[in-house]
C-alpha positions in Angstrom: 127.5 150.9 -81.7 125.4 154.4 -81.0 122.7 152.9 -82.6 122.3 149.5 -80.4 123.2 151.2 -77.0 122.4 154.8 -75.4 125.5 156.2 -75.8 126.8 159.0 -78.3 130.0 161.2 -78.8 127.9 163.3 -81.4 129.3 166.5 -79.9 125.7 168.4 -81.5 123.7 165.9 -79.7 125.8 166.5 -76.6 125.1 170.5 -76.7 122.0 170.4 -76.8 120.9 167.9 -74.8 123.6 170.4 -71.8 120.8 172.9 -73.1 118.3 171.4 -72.2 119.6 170.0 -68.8 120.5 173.9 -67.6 116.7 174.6 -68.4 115.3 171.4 -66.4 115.4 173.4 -63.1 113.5 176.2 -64.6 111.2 173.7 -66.2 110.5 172.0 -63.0 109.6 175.7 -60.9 107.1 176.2 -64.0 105.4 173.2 -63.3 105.1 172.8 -59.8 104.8 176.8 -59.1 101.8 179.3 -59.6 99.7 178.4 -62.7 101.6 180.1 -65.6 102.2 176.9 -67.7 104.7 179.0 -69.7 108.2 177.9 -69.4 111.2 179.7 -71.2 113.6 176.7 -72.1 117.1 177.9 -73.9 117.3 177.7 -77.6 113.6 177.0 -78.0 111.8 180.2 -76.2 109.0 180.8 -74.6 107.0 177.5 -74.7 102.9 177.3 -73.5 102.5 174.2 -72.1 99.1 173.7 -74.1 98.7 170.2 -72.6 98.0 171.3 -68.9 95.7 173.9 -70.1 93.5 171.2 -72.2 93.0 168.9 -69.1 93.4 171.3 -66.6 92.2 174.6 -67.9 90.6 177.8 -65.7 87.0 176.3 -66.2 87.8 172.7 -65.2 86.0 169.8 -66.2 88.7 169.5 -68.8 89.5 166.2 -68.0 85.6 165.5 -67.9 85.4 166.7 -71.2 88.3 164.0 -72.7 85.8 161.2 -71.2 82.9 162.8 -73.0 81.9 160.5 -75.7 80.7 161.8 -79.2 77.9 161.5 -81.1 78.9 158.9 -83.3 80.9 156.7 -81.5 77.2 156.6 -79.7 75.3 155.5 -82.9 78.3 152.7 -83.7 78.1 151.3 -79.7 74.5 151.5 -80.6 74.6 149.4 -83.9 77.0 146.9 -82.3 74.3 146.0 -79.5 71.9 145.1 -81.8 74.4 143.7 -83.7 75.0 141.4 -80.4 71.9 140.7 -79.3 70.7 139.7 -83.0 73.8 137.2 -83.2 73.1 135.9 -79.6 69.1 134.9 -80.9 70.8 133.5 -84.1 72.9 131.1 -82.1 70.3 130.4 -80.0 67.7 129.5 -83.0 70.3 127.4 -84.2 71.1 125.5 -81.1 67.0 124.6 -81.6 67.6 123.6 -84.7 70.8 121.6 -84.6 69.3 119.6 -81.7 66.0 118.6 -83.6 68.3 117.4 -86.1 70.0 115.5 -83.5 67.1 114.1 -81.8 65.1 113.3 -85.4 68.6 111.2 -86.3 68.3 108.8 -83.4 
């Protein structure tokens, strides 16, 4: 039954997840307080929250910086335009083809 529904009597389970619900207010001031991204959460410590530093770190332009794209994801976009606008000449050529073929049958 615990496995098909949300529901456990796993008294483990239970203490920590009490933990971790006495922390949540603590949690919550860390995140929407002064910029210290450190929170201090019961039975785990002192936690960075490295995640809000990434995107939103004391330069900026952190987010700028996930959109960035690299080098060779820029040669394979590259390659697959050719690739694209080769295949759309090929259809093209063979549209010619397949309707002189059609014409010379009648």
């Amino acid at each position: 039954m615990e496995k098909l529904a949300d529901y456990t009597c796993d008294p483990e389970y239970l203490a920590v997840w009490s933990k971790l619900m006495k922390s949540l207010d603590n949690f919550k001031q860390v995140i929407e307080g002064p910029v210290t991204w450190i929170a201090d959460i019961e039975s785990f410590g002192r936690i960075d929250l490295k995640i809000v530093n990434e995107v939103l770190g004391p330069l900026g332009g952190g987010i700028e910086r996930l959109m960035d794209e690299s080098p060779s994801v820029t040669i394979k976009r590259g390659r697959l335009n050719q690739s694209i606008g080769l295949l759309k000449e090929s259809k093209d050529v063979l549209a010619e083809i397949i309707d002189r073929i059609a014409i010379a049958d009648d």
